[in-house]
VOGU-3710 file (C-alpha; in Angstrom, 3 decimals, decimal comma):
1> xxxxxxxxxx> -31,051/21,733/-45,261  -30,541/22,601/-41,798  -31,129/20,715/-38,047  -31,505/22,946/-35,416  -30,147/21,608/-32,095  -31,750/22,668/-28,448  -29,283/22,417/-26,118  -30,772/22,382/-22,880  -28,362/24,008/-20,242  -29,034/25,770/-17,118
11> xxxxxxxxxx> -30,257/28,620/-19,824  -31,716/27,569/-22,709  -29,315/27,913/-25,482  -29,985/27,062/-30,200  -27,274/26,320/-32,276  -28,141/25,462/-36,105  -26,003/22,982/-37,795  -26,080/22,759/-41,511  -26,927/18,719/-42,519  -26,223/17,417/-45,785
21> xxxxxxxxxx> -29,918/15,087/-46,486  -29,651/11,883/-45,089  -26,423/12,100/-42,765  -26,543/10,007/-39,550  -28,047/12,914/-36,597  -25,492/11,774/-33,642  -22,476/12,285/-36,341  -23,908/15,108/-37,310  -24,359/16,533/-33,674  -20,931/15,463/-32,365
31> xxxxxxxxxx> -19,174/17,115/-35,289  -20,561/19,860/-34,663  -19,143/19,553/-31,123  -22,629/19,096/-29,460  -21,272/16,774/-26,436  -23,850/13,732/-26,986  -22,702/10,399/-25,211  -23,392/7,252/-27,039  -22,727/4,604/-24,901  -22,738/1,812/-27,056
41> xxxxxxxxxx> -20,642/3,483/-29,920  -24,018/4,519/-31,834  -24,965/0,935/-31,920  -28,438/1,732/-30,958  -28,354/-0,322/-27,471  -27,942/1,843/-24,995  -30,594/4,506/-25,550  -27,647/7,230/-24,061  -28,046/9,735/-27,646  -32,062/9,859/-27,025
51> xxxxxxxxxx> -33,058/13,032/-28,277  -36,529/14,943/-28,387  -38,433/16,202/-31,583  -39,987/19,295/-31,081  -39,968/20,638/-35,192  -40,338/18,103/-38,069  -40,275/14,494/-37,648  -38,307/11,580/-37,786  -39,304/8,440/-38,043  -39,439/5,499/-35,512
61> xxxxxxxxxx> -36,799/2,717/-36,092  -36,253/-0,114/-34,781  -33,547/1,009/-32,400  -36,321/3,289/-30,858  -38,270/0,213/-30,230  -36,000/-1,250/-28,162  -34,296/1,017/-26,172  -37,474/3,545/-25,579  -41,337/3,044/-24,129  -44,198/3,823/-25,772
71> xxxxxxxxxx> -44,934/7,330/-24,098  -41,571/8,272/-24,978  -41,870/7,461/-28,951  -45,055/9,462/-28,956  -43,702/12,312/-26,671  -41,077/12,362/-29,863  -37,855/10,938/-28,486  -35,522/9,707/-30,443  -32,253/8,019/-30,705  -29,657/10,351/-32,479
81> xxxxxxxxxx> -27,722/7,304/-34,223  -30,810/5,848/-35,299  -31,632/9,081/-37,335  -30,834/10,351/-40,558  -32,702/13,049/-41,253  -34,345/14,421/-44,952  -36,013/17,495/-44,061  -35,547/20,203/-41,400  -35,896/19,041/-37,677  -36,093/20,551/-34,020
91> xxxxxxxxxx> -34,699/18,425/-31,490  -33,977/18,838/-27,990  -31,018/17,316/-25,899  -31,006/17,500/-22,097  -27,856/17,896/-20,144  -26,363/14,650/-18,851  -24,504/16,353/-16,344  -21,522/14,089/-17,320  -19,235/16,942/-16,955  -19,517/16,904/-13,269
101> xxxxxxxxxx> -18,711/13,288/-13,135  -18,269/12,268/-9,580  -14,779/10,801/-10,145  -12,979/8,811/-7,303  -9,292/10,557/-7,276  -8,412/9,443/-4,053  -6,974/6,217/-2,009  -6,443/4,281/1,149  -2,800/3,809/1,699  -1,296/2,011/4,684
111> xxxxxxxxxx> 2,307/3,226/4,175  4,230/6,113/4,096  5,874/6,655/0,436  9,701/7,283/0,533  11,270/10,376/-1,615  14,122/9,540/-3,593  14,784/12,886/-4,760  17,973/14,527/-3,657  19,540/17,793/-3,248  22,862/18,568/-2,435
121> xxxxxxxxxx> 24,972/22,121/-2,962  27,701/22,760/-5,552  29,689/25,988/-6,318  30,160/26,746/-9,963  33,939/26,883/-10,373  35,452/30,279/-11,631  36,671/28,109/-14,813  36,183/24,867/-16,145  36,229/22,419/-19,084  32,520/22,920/-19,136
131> xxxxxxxxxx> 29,350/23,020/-16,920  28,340/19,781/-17,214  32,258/18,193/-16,512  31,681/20,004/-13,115  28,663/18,043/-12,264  29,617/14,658/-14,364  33,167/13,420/-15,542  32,199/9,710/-16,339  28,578/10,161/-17,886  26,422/10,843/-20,528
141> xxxxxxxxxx> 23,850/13,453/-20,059  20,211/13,582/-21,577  18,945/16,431/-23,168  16,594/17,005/-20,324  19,767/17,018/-18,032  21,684/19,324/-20,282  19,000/21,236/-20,315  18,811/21,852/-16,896  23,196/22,066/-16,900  22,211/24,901/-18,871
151> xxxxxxxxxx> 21,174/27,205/-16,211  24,978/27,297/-14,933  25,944/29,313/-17,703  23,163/31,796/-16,884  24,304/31,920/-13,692  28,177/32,576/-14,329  26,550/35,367/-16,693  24,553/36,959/-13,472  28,303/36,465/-11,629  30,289/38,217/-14,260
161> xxxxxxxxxx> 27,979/41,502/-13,848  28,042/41,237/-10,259  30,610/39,143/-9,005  29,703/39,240/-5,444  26,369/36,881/-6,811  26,739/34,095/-4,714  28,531/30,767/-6,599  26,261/28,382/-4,551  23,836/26,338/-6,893  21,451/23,393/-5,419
171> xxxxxxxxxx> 21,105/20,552/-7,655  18,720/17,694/-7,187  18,778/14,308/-8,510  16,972/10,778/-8,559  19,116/7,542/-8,890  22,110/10,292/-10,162  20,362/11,570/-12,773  20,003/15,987/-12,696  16,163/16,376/-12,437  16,729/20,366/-11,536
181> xxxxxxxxxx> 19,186/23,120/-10,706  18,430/26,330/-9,351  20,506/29,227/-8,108  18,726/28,789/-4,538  16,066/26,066/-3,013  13,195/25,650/-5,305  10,575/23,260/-4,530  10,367/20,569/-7,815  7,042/18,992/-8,692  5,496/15,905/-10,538
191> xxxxxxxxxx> 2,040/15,307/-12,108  0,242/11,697/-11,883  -2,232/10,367/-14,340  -4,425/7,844/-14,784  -6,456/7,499/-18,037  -9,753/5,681/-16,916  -12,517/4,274/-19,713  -14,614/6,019/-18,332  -12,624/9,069/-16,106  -9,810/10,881/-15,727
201> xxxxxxxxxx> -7,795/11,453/-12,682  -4,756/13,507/-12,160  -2,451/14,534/-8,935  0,236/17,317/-8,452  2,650/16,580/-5,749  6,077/18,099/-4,300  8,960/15,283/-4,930  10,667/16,274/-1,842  7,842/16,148/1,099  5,980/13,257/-1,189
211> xxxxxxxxxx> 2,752/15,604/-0,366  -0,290/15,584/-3,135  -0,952/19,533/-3,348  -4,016/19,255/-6,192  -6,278/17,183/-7,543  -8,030/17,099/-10,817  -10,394/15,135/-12,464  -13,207/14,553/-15,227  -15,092/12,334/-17,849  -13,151/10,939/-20,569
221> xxxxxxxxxx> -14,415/12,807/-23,301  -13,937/9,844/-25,728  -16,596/8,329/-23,931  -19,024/10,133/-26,105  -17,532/7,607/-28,809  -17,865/4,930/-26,659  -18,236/3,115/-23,185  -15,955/0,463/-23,743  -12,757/-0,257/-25,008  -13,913/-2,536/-27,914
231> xxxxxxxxxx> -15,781/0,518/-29,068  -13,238/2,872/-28,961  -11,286/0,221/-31,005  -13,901/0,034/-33,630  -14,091/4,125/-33,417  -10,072/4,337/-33,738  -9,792/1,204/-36,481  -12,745/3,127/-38,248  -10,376/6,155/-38,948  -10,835/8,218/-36,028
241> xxxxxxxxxx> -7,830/7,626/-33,838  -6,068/11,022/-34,660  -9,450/12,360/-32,899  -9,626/10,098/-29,721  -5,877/10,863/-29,903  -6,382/15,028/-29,582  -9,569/14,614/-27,435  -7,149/12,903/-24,310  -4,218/14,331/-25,191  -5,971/18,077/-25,076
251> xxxxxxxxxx> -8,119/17,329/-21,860  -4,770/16,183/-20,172  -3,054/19,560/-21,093  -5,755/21,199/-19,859  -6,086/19,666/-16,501  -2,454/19,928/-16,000  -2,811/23,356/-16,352  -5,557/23,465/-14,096  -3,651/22,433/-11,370  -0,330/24,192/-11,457
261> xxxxxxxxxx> -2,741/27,275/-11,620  -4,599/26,764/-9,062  -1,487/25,917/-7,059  0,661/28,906/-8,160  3,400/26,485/-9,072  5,749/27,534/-12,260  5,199/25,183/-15,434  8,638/24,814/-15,534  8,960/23,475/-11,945  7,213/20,450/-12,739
271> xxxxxxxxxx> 9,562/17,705/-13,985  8,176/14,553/-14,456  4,704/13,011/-15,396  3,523/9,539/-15,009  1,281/8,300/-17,107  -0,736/5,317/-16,700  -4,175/3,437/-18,179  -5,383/0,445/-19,718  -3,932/-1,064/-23,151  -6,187/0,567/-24,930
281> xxxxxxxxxx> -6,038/4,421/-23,539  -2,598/4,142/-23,763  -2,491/2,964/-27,835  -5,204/6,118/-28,128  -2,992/8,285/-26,337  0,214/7,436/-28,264  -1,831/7,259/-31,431  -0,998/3,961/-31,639  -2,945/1,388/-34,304  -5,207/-0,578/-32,803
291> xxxxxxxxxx> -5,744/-3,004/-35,432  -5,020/-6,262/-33,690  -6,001/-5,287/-30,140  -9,624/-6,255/-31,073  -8,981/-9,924/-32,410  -7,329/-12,698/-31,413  -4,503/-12,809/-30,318  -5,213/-9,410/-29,348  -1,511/-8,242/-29,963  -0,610/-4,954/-28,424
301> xxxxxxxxxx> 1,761/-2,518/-30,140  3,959/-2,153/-26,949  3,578/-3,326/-23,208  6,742/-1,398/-21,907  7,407/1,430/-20,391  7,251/4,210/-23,127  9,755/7,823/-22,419  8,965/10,835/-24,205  9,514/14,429/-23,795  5,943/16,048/-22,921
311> xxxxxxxxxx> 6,006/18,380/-25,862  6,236/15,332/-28,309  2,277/14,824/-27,810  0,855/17,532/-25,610  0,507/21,060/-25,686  1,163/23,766/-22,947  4,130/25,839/-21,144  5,937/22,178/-19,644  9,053/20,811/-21,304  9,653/17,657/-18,654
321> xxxxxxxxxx> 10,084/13,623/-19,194  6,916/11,817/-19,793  6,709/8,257/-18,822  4,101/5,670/-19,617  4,277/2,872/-17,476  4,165/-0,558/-18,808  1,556/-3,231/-18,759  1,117/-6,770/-18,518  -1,128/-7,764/-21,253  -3,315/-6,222/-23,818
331> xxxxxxxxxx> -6,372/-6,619/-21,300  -4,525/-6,097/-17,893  -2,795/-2,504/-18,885  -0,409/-0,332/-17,115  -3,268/0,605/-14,515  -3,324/-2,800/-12,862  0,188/-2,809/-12,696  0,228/0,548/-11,047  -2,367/-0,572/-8,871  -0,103/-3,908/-7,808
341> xxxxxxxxxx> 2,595/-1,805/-7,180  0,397/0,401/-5,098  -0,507/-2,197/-2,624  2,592/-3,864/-2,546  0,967/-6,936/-3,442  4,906/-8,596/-3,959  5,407/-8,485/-0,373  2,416/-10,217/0,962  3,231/-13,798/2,858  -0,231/-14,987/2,956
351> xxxxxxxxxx> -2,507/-15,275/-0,381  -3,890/-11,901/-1,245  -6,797/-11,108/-4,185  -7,096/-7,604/-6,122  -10,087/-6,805/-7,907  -11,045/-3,572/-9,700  -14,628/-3,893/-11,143  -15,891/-1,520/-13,919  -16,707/-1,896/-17,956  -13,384/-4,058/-18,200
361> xxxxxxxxxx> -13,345/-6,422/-14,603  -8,989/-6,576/-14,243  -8,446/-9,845/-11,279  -5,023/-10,452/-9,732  -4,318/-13,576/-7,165  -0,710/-13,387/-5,521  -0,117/-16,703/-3,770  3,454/-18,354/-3,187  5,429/-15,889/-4,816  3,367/-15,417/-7,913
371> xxxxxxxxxx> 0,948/-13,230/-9,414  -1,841/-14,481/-11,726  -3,551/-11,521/-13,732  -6,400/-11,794/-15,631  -9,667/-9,719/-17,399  -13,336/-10,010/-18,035  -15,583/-8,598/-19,770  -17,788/-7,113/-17,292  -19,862/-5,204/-19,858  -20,721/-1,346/-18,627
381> xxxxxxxxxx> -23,506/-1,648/-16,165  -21,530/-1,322/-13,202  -20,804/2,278/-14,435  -24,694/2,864/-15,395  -23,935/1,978/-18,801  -26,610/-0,406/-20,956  -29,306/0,273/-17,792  -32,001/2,017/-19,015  -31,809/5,122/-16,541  -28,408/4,291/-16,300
391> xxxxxxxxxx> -26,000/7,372/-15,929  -22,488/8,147/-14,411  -21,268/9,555/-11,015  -23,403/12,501/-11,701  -25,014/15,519/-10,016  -28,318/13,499/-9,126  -27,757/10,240/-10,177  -29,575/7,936/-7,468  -26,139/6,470/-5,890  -27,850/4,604/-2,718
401> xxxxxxxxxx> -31,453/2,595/-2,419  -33,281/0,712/-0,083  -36,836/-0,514/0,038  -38,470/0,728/2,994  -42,174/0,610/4,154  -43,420/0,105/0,816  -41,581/2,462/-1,042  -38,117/2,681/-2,910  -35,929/5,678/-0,730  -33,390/6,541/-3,499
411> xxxxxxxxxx> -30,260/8,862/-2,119  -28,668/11,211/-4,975  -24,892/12,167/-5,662  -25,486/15,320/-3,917  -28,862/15,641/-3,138  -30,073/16,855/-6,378  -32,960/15,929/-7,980  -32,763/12,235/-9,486  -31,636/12,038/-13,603  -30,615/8,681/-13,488
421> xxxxxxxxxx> -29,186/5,289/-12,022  -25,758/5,046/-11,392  -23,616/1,762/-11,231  -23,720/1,106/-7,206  -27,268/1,864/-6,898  -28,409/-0,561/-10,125  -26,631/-3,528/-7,057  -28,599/-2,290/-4,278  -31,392/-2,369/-6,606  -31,500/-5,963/-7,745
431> xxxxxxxxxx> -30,598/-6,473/-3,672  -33,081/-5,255/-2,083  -35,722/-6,545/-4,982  -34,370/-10,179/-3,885  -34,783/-9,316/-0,231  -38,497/-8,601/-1,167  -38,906/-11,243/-3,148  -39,611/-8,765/-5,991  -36,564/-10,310/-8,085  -36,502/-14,014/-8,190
441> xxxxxxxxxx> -32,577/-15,654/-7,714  -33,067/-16,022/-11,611  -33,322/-12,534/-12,308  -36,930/-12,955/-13,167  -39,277/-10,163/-11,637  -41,868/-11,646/-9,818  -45,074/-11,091/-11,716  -47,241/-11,565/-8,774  -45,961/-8,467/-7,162  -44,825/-6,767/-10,376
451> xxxxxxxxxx> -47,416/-6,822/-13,240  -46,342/-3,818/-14,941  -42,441/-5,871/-15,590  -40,374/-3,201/-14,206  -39,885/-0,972/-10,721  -40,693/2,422/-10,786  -37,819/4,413/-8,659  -38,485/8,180/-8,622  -39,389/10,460/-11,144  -37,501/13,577/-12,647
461> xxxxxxxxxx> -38,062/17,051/-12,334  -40,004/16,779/-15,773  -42,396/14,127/-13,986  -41,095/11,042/-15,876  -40,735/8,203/-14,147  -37,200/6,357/-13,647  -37,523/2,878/-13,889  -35,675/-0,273/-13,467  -36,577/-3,211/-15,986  -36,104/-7,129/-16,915
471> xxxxxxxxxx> -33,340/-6,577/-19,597  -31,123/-4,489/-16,293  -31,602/-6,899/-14,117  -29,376/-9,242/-16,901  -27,333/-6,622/-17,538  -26,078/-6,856/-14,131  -26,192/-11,140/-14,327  -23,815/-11,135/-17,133  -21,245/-8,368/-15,099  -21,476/-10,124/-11,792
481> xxxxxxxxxx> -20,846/-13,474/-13,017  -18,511/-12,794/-15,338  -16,100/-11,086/-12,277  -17,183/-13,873/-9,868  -16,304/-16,430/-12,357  -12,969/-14,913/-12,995  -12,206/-14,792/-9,255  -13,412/-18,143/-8,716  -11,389/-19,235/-11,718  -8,163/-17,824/-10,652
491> xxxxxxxxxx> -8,466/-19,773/-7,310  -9,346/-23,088/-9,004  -6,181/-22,643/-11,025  -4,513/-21,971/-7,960  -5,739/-24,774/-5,785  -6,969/-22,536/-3,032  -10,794/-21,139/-1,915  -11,730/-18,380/0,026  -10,855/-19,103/3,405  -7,047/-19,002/2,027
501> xxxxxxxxxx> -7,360/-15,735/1,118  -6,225/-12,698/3,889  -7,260/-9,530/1,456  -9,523/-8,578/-1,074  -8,370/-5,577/-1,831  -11,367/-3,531/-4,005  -10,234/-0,917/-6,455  -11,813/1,582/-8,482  -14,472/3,936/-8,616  -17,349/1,628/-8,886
511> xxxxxxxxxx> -15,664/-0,742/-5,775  -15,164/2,875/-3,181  -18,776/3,289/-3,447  -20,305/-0,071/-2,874  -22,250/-1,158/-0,089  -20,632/-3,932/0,660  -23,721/-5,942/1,769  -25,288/-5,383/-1,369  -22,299/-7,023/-3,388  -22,570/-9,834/-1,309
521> xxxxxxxxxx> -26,200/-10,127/-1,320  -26,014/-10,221/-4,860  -23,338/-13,072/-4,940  -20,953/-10,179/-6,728  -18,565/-10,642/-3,849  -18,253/-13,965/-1,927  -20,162/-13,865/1,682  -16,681/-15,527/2,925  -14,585/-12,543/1,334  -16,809/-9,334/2,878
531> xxxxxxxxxx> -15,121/-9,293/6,187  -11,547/-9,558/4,514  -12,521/-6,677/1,814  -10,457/-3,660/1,803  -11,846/-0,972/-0,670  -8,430/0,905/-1,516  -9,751/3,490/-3,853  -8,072/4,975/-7,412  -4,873/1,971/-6,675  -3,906/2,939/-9,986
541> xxxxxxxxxx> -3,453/6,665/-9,405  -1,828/6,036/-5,858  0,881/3,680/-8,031  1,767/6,043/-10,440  2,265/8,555/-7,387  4,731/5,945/-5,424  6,454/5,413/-9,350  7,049/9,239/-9,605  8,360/9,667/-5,725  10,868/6,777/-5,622
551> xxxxxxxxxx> 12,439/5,624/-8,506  13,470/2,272/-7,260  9,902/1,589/-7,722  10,536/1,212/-11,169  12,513/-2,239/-10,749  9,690/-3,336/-8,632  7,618/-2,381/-11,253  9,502/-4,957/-13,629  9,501/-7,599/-11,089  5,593/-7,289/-10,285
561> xxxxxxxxxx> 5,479/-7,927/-14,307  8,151/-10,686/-13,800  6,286/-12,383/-11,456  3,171/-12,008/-12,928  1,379/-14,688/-15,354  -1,656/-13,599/-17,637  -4,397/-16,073/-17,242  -6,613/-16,248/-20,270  -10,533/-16,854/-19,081  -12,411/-17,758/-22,030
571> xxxxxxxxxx> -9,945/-20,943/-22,477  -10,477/-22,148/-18,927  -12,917/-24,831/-18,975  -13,706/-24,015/-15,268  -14,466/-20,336/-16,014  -17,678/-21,303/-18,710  -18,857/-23,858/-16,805  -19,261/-22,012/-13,657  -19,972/-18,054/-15,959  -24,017/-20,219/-16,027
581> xxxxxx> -24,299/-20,903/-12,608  -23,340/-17,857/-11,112  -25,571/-15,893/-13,467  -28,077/-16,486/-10,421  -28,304/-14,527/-7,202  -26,754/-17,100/-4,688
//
């Protein structure tokens, strides 16, 4: 038996896969490494691996029901983890554009970031004990620092053919530590990264001007296992970590590449990498087990800071130290950490809030010299995920709306033609449906107005309509409450309320590109709060960029996690009695 998979690029393109009779059609697809996304980790909800019969049939299921209309099951969609195919079968799969992800790389910062790299001349004595005794007499080295010692002995060699080779060497070090040694001044160079759920977002920058000379970023290719971190759990616990493992690992490598190319900088001028991510990313990254991070307690392998030479898990021309920053809990990772440290939340006088809203909602408060930390489960639809047209930062996913004479004017991610709904468009949505009294403060749709039970956006180049229905609308209930809730729980705790508050500082992908009056239309972000909002960007990025240029930052790192106290949500009596209320749109 064979399935023959469409692939519908720019060009029309076939590839035939050879099935074994009755194998599940998304495996089968993804094995054959067919990018299909499945959302929902091929749990049949979020309707991501739909497919299109065009040879042979397969039957409707159940999951088809419920995730696809009518004149979609008899135009012959299906979903690809629904199917398991006995005979031979056509199908067609549209691109998602997903590898164009509109990824948000960037960030406010209000403060220059000091270098703590130094260089300083030395001339390599005519003889000596050893290299390294010139440089160190009461010290261990590393490896990486003998490594790097090393190059004096090349030198001498160079001196002994022509001794009127200059002696001079330039060494530079952080904290005392040899980072790099060169025979004349060499610029040295450090890569960022942050390890989203959903994206991937790297930085190249010079250690000694503290400037960011590349950028580089891209989907998370495990997201094709997964939107969330429970499923990537399930996925890893299931047997497939040493694949989620290579996927990051490899698309790292790559984009680390990417940059030094483009830049013209030497692999072996780049000396340290900072690594950071949730819990989660980080156990797939190390190739961790995941076993327990799933069920209570929800006990992580390792919080701390994790050092590594780069060769030890990736692949490429660099030989530097690797460093994964540490976290606070198994739910508020190394990425809220980084993003603390980015806004220098420790030094704040008057009671500051950090939020960073996506598929996992991470909530800090910092108020009289502590730091309470907590996560929700926002579920995915802020990042398009569980909406029906729901998509990603895309190429023509409808990014801005607003309801205007009578009709819905939908603005794409650049001005393509619309394929979706992405994240900060499904909140000016349910917005402007309130402001029209088209969506009830319930969530209900007003039947009145809309008979039909859904609104009808735009419609794709294929003329099918994109439509927003009942079951999005909760979608978004159950993520807005469950981050206002946490905020709102995390001042109760605290004794304070809103007007206490001097910043609420927004981080993330999902908070750079929200109109603000939307998110407090919606209730998402308190009415009191929107003047004092300050949307900061990829914090978690900018952290692991102030971690690589100064190292002192890594004792504030320790004493941000010092100071910080993890506040568990589903045990605070305050949090489920208020998660019902603010289900509606107050």
């Amino acid at each position: 038996m064979r399935v023959r998979i469409r692939i519908m690029f720019a060009e029309t393109t076939e590839h035939e896969i050879p099935v074994e009779p009755g194998l599940n059609l998304l495996k089968t697809v993804q094995d054959g490494g067919i990018y299909l996304p499945a959302l929902c980790g091929g749990q049949g909800a979020c309707g991501k691996c739909t497919v299109r019969v065009y040879t042979g049939s397969l039957p409707v299921t159940a999951a088809d029901r419920s995730c696809l209309s009518q004149d979609q099951l008899e135009a012959g969609y299906r979903l690809a983890c629904a199917a398991f195919p006995l005979e031979d079968v056509g199908i067609e799969i549209y691109e998602t554009g997903e590898q164009d992800f509109s990824t948000v790389n960037t960030f406010k910062q209000d403060h220059q970031n000091p270098c703590g790299l130094k260089e300083a001349l030395f001339y390599l004595a005519k003889d000596a004990q050893s290299y390294a005794r010139q440089l160190t007499a009461d010290r261990r080295l590393s490896y990486s620092e003998l490594r790097e010692v090393s190059k004096l002995a090349d030198i001498q060699g160079r001196i002994f053919e022509n001794p009127t080779e200059s002696r001079k060497c330039h060494v530079y070090r952080e904290q005392g530590k040899i980072l790099h040694i060169s025979g004349k001044p060499e610029p040295v160079y450090a890569v960022a990264v942050d390890i989203g759920t959903t994206t991937l977002a790297l930085a190249l920058l010079d250690l000694q001007t503290g400037t960011i000379l590349g950028r580089f970023s891209a989907v998370n290719r495990q997201r094709e296992w997964g939107a969330d971190v429970i499923s990537r759990i399930q996925r890893a616990n299931a047997g497939d970590l040493p694949l989620l493992s290579r996927i990051v690992r490899t698309q790292i490598s790559e984009g680390i590449a990417a940059l030094y190319h483009e830049r013209e900088v030497p692999a072996k001028a780049i000396k340290k990498i900072a690594i950071v991510g949730n819990t989660t990313m980080l156990h797939l990254l190390l190739q961790l087990s995941c076993a327990t991070l799933g069920q209570t307690p929800f006990t992580p392998v390792t919080l701390d800071m994790v050092s590594l030479g780069y060769e030890e898990i990736f692949e490429g021309a660099l030989s530097c130290e690797t460093l994964i920053l540490p976290g606070l809990s198994t739910y508020v990772g190394a990425d809220i950490t980084s993003g603390l440290l980015f806004t220098e939340i420790h030094t704040k006088t008057d009671p500051v809030a950090f939020m960073d809203i996506g598929t996992n909602g991470e909530l800090a408060l910092a108020y009289q010299g502590k730091i309470l930390c907590t996560a929700t489960a926002a579920g995915p639809a802020f990042e398009g995920g569980n909406i029906r047209w729901g998509t990603g930062s895309v190429p023509g996913a409808i990014a801005q709306v607003r309801f205007q004479d009578g009709i819905w004017a939908c603005t794409t991610i650049g001005n393509r033609p619309p394929v979706g709904i992405c994240g900060s468009a499904v909140v000016d949505i349910v917005y402007q449906g309130l402001k029209q009294d088209l969506i009830q403060k319930s969530g209900r749709f007003n039947t009145k107005l809309l008979p039909a039970g859904e609104l009808v956006l735009a419609k794709t180049q294929d003329n099918r309509d994109i439509v927003f229905c009942q079951k999005d609308v909760r979608e978004l209930q159950l993520g807005k409450s469950a981050i206002r809730s946490g905020l709102d729980a995390l001042l109760n705790h605290a004794g304070l309320d809103y007007g206490d508050i001097n910043t609420l500082y927004l981080a993330g992908g999902f908070g750079f590109n929200l109109n603000l009056e939307s998110g407090a239309g919606i209730g998402l972000i308190p009415e009191a709060l929107r003047p004092k909002v300050s949307l900061i960007g990829n914090s978690a990025l900018g952290g692991a960029i102030q971690f690589l240029l100064n190292p002192d930052y890594e004792k504030t790192l320790y004493y941000l996690i010092k100071q910080s106290e993890a506040f568990s949500l589903p045990q605070d009596r305050y949090f489920n009695e208020h998660f019902i209320a603010n289900m509606d749109f107050d």
